[in-house]
Backbone as JSON Lines, residues from 0, in Angstrom:
{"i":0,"aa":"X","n":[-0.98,-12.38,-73.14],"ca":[0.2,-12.51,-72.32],"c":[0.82,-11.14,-72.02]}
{"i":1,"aa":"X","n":[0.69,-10.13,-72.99],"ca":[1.17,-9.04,-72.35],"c":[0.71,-8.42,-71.44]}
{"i":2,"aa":"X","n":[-0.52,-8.04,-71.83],"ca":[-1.28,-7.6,-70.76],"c":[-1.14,-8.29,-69.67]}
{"i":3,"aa":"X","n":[-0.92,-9.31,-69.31],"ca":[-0.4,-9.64,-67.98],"c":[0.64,-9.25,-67.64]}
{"i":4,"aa":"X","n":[1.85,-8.76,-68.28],"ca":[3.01,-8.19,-68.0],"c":[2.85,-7.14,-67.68]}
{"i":5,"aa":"X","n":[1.61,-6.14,-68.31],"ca":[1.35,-4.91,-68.59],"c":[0.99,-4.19,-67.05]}
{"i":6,"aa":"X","n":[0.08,-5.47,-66.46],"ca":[-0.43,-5.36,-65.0],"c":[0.83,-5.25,-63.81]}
{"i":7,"aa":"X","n":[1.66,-6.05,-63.96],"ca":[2.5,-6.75,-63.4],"c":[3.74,-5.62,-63.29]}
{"i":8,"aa":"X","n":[3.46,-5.11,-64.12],"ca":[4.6,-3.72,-63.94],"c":[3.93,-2.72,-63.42]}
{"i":9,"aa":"X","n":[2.88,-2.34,-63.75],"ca":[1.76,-1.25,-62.91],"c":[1.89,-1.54,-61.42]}
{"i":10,"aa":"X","n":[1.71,-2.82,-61.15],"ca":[1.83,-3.52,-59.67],"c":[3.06,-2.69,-59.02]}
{"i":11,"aa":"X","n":[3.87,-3.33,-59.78],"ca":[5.47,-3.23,-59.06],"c":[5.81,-1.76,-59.12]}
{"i":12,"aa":"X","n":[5.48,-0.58,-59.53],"ca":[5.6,0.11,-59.92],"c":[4.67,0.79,-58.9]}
{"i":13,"aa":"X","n":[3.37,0.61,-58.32],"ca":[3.04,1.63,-57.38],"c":[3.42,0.72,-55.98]}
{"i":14,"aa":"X","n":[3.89,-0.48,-56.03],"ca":[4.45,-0.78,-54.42],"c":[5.85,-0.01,-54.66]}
{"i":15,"aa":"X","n":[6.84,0.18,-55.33],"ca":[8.19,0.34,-55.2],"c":[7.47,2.34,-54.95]}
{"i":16,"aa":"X","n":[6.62,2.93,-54.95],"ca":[6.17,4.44,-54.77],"c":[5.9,4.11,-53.57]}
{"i":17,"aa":"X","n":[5.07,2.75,-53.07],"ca":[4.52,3.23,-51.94],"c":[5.83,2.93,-50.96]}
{"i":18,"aa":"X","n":[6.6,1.73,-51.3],"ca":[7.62,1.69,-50.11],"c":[8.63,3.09,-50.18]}
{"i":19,"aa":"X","n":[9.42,3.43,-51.3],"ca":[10.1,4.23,-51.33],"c":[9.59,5.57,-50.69]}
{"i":20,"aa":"X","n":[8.02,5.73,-50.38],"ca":[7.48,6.88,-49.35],"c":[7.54,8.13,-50.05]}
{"i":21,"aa":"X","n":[8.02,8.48,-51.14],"ca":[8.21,9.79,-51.56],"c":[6.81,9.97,-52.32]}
{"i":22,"aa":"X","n":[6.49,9.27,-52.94],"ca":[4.97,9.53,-53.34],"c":[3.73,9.53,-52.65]}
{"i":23,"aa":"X","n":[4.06,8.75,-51.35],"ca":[3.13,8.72,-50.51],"c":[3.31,10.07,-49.77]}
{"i":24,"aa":"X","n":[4.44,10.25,-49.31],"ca":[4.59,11.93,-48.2],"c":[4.2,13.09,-49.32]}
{"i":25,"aa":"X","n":[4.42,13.07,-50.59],"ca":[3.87,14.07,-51.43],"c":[2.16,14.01,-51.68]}
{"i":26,"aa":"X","n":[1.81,12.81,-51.74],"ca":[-0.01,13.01,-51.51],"c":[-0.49,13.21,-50.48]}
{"i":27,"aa":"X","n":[0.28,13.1,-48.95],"ca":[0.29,13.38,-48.15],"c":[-0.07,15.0,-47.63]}
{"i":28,"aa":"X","n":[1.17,15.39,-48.16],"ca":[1.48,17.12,-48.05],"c":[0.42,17.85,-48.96]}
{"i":29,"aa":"X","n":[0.11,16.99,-50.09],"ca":[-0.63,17.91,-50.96],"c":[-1.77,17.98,-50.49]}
{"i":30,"aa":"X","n":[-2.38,17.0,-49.53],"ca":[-3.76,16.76,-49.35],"c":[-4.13,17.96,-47.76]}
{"i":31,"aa":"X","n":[-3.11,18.05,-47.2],"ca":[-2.63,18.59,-46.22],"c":[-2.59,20.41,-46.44]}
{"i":32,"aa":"X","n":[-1.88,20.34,-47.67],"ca":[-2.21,22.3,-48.28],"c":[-3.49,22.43,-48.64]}
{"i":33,"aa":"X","n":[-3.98,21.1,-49.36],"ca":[-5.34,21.87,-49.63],"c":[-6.39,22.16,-48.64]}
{"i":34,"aa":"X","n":[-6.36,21.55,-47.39],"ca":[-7.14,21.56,-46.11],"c":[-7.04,22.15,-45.8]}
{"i":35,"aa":"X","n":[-5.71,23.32,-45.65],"ca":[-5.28,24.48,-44.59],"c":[-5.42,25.77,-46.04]}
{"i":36,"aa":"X","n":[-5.79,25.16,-47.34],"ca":[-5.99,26.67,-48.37],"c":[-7.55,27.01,-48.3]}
{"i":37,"aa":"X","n":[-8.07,25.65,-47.96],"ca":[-9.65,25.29,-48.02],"c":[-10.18,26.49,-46.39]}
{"i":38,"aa":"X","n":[-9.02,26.28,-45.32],"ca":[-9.8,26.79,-43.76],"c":[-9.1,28.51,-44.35]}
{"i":39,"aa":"X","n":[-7.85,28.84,-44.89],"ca":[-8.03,30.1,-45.48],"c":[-8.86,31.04,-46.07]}
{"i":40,"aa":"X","n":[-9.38,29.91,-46.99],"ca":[-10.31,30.66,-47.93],"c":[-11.54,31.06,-47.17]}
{"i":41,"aa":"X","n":[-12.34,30.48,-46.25],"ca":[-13.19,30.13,-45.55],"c":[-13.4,31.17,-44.48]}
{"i":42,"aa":"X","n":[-11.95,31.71,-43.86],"ca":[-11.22,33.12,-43.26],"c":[-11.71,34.22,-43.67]}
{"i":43,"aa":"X","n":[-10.98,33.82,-44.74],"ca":[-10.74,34.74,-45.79],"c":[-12.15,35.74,-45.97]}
{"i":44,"aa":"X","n":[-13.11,34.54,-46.35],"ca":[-14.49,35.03,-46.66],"c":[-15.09,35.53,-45.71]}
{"i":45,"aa":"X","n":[-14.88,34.99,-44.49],"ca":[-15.79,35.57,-43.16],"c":[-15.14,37.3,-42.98]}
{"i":46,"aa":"X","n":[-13.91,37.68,-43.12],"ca":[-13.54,38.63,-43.23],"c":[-13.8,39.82,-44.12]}
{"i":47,"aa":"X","n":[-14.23,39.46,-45.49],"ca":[-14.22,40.21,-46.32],"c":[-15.77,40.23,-46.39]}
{"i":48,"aa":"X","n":[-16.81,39.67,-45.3],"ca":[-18.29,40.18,-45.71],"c":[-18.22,40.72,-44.31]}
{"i":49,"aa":"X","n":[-17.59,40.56,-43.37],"ca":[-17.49,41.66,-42.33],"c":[-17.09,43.22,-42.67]}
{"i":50,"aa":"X","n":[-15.9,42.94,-43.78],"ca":[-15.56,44.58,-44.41],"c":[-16.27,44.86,-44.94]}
{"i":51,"aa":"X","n":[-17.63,44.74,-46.12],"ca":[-18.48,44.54,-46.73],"c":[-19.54,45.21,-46.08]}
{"i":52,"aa":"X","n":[-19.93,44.58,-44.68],"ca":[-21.09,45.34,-43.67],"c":[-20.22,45.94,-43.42]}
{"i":53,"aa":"X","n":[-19.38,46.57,-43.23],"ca":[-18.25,47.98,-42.08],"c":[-18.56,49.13,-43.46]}
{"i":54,"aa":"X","n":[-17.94,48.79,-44.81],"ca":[-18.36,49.54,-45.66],"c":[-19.62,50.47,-46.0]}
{"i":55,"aa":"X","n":[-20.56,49.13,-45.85],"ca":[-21.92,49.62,-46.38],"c":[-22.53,50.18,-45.23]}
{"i":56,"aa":"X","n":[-22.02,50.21,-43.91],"ca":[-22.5,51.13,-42.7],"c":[-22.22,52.21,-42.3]}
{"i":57,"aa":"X","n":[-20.61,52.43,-43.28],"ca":[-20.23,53.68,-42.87],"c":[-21.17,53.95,-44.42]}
{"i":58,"aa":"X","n":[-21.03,54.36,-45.55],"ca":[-21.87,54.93,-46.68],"c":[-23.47,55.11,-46.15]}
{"i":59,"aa":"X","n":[-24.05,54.44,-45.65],"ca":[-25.26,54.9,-44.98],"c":[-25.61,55.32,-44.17]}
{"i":60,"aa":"X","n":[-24.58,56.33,-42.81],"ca":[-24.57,56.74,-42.36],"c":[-23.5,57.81,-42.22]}
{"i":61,"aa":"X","n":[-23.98,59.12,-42.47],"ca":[-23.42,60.33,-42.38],"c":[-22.34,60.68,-40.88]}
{"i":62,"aa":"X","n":[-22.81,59.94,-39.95],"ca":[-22.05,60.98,-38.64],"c":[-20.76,59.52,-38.84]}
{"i":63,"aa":"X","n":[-21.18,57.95,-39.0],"ca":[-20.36,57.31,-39.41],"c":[-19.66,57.83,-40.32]}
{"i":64,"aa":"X","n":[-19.62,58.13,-41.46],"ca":[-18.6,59.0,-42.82],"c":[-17.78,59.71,-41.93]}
{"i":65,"aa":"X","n":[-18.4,60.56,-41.35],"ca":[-17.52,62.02,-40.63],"c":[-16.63,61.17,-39.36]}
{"i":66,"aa":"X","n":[-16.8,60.55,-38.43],"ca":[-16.03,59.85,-37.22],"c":[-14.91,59.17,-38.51]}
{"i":67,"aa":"X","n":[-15.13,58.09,-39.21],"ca":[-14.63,57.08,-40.33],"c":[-13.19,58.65,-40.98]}
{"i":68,"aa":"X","n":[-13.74,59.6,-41.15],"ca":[-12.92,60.55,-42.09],"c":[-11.75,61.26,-40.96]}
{"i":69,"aa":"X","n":[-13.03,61.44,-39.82],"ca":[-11.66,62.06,-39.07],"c":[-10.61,61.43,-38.6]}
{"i":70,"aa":"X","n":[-10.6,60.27,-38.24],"ca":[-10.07,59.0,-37.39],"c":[-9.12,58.46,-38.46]}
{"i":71,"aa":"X","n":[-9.26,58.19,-39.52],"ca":[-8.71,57.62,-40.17],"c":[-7.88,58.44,-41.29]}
{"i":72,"aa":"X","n":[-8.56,59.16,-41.83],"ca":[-8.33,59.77,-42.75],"c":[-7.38,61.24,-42.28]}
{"i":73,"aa":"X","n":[-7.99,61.59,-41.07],"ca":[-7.24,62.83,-40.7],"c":[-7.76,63.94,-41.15]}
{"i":74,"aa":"X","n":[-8.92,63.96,-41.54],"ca":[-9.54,65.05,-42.25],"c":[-10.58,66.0,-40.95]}
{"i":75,"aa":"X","n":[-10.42,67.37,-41.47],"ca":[-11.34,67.99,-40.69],"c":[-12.46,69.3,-41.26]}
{"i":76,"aa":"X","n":[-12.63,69.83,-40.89],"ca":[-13.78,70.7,-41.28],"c":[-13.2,72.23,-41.54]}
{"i":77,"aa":"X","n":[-13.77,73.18,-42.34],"ca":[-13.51,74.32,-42.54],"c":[-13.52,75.04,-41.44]}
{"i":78,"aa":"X","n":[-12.22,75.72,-41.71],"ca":[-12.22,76.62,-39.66],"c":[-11.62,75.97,-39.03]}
{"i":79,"aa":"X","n":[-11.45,75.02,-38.76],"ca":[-11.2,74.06,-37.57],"c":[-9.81,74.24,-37.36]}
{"i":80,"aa":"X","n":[-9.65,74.31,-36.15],"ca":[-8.09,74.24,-35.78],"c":[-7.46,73.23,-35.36]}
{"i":81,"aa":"X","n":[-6.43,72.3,-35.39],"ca":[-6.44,71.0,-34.74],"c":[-4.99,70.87,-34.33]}
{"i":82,"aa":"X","n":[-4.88,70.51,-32.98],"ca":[-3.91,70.87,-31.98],"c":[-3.31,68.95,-32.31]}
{"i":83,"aa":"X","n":[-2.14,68.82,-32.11],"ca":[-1.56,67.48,-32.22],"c":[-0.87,67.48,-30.94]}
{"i":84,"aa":"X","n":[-1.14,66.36,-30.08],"ca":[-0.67,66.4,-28.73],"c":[0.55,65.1,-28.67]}
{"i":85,"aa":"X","n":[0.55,64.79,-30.0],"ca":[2.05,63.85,-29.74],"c":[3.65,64.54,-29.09]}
């Protein structure tokens, strides 16, 4: 006999979640972040094996290093004079 009571409150207990909606809009939302952390990550990755080949292309190539150093880095060569036209 309890165990029938036992059920009977479990019952009532996920209809009064599902009408009251707050448990439903929270599995809702949660299911919802993980879809949009899932297309992040996924970003995420396509990006960071693109930096990955940009890396490993400039290190294997020398005139890449030197364009990569001047451009970015601001660096220049012994002697060199370098005029700033801002």
């Amino acid at each position: 006999m309890q165990a029938k009571y036992g059920w009977y409150f479990a019952i009532t207990l996920l209809i009064i979640s599902l009408i009251s909606g707050t448990g439903l809009r929270q599995l809702v939302k949660i299911r919802w972040d993980i879809r949009k952390n899932k297309t992040d990550i996924k970003n995420l990755e396509i990006q960071n094996a693109a930096l990955k080949a940009k890396i490993s292309e400039i290190k294997q190539n020398p005139h890449m290093m030197e364009v990569y150093a001047r451009s970015k880095l601001g660096m220049v060569k012994p002697n060199e004079i370098v005029y700033d036209t801002k």
